[in-house]
PAZAPA-4460 file (N, C-alpha, C; in steps of 0.05 Angstrom, whole numbers, plus 32768, in hexadecimal, padded with zeros to 4 digits):
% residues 74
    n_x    n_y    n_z   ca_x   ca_y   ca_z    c_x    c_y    c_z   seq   type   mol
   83DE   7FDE   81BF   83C7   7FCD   81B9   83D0   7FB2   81AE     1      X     A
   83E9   7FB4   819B   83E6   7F9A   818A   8401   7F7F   81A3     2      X     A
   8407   7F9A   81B7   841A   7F83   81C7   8404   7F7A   81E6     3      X     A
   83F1   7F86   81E1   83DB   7F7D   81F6   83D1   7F66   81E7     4      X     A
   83C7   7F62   81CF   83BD   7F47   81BF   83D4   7F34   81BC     5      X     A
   83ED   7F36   81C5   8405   7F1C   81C1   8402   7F16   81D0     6      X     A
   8405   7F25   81DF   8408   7F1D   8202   83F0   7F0E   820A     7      X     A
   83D3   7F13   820B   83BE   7F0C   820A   83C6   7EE9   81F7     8      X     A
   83C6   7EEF   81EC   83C2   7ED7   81D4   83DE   7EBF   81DE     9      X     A
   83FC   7ED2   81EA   8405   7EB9   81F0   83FF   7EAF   8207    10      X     A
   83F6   7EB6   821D   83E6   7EB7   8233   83D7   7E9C   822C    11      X     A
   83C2   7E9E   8222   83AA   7E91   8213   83B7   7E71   8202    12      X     A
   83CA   7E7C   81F6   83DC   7E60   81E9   83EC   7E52   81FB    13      X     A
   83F6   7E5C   820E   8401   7E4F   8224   83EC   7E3C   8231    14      X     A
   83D6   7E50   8237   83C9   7E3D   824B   83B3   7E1E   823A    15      X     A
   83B8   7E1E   8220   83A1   7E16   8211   83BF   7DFF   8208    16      X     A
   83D7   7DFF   8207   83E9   7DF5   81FE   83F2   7DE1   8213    17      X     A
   83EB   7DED   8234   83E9   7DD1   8244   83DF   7DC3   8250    18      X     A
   83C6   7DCB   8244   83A8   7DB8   824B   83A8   7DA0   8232    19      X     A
   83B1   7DA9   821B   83BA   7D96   8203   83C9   7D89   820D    20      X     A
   83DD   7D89   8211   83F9   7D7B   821C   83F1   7D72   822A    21      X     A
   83E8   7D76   8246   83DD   7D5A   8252   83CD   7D48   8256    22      X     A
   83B0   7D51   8240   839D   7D40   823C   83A9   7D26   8220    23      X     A
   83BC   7D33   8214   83C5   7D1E   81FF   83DB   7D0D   820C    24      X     A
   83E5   7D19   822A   83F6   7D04   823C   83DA   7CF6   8248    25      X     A
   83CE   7CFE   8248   83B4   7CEB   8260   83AC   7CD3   824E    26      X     A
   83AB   7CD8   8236   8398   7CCD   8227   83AB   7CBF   820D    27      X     A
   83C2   7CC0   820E   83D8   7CA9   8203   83E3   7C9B   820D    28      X     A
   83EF   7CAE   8226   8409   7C9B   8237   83FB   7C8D   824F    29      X     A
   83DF   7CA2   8263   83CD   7C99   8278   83E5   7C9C   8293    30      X     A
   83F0   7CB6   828D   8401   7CCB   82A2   8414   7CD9   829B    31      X     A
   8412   7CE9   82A9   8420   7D05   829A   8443   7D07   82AB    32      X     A
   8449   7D11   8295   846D   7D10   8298   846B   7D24   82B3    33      X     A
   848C   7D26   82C2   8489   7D42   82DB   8497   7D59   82C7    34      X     A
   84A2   7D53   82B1   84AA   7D6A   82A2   8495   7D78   8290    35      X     A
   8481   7D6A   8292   8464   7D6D   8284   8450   7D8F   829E    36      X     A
   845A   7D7B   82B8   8448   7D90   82C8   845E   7DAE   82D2    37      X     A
   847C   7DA7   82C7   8481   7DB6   82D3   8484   7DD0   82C1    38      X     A
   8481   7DBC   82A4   846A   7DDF   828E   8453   7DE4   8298    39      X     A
   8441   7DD6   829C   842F   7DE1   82A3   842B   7DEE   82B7    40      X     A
   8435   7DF3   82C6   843B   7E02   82E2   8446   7E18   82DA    41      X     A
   845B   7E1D   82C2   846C   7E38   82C4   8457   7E40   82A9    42      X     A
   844A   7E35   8298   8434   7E42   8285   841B   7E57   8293    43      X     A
   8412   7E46   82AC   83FE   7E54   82B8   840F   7E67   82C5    44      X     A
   8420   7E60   82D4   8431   7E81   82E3   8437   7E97   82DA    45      X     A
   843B   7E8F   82B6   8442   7EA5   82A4   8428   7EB3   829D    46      X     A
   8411   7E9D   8295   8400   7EAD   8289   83EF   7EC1   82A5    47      X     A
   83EF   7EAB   82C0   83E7   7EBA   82D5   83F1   7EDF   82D7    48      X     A
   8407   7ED9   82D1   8416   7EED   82D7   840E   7F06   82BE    49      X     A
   840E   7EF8   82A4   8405   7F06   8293   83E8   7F18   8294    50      X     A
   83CE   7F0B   82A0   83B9   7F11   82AB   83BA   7F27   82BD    51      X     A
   83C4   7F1C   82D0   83C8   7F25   82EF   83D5   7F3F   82EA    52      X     A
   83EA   7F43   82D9   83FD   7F5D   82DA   83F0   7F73   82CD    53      X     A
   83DC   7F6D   82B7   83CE   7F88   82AA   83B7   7F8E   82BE    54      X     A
   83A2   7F7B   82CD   8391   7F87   82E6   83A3   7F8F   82F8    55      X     A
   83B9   7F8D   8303   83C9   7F9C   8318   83D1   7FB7   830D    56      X     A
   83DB   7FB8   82F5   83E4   7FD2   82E8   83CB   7FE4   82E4    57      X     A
   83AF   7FD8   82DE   839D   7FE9   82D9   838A   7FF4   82FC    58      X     A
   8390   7FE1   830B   8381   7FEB   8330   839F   7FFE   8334    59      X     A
   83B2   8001   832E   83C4   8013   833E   83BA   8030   832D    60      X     A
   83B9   8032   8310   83B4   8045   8308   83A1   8055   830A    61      X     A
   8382   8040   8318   8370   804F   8320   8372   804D   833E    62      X     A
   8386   804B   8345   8388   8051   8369   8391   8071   8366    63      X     A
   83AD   806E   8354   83BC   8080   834A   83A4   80A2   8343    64      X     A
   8398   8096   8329   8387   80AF   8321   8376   80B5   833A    65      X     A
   8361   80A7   8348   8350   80AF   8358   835E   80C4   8373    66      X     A
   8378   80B5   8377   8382   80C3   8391   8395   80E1   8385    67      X     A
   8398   80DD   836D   83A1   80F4   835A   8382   8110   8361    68      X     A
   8370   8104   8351   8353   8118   834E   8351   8122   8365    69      X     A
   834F   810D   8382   834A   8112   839A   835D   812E   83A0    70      X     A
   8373   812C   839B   838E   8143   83AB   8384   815A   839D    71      X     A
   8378   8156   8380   837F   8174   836F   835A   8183   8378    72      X     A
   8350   816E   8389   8331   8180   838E   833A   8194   83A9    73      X     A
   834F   8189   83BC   835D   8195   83D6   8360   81AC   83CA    74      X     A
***
């Protein structure tokens, strides 16, 4: 439980950490660095991935159980 809320939360700080970063590049400098997008690119991939990997883990488990119930009614 408490490594599902880090994970969750750095997920969440990543993605909230480079929408900051580049609205304070938009809105000081008026364009954003390529070392600027190429965090932001591996922030969303991580947090994507972070998202993405607990719904994948939770549809296999109920592919898993259902086709489990299914065999043991045979």
């Amino acid at each position: 439980m408490v490594a599902r809320v880090i994970r969750y939360s750095c997920a969440v700080l990543l993605i909230v950490s480079s929408i900051a970063l580049a609205s304070y590049q938009v809105y000081k400098i008026a364009d954003v660095a390529s070392g600027l997008l190429m965090y932001i690119a591996q922030a969303f991939l991580l947090a994507g991935s972070i998202f993405g990997l607990d719904y994948y883990v939770k549809k296999i488990s109920y592919v898993i159980t259902k086709s489990t119930a299914r065999n043991t009614q045979q």
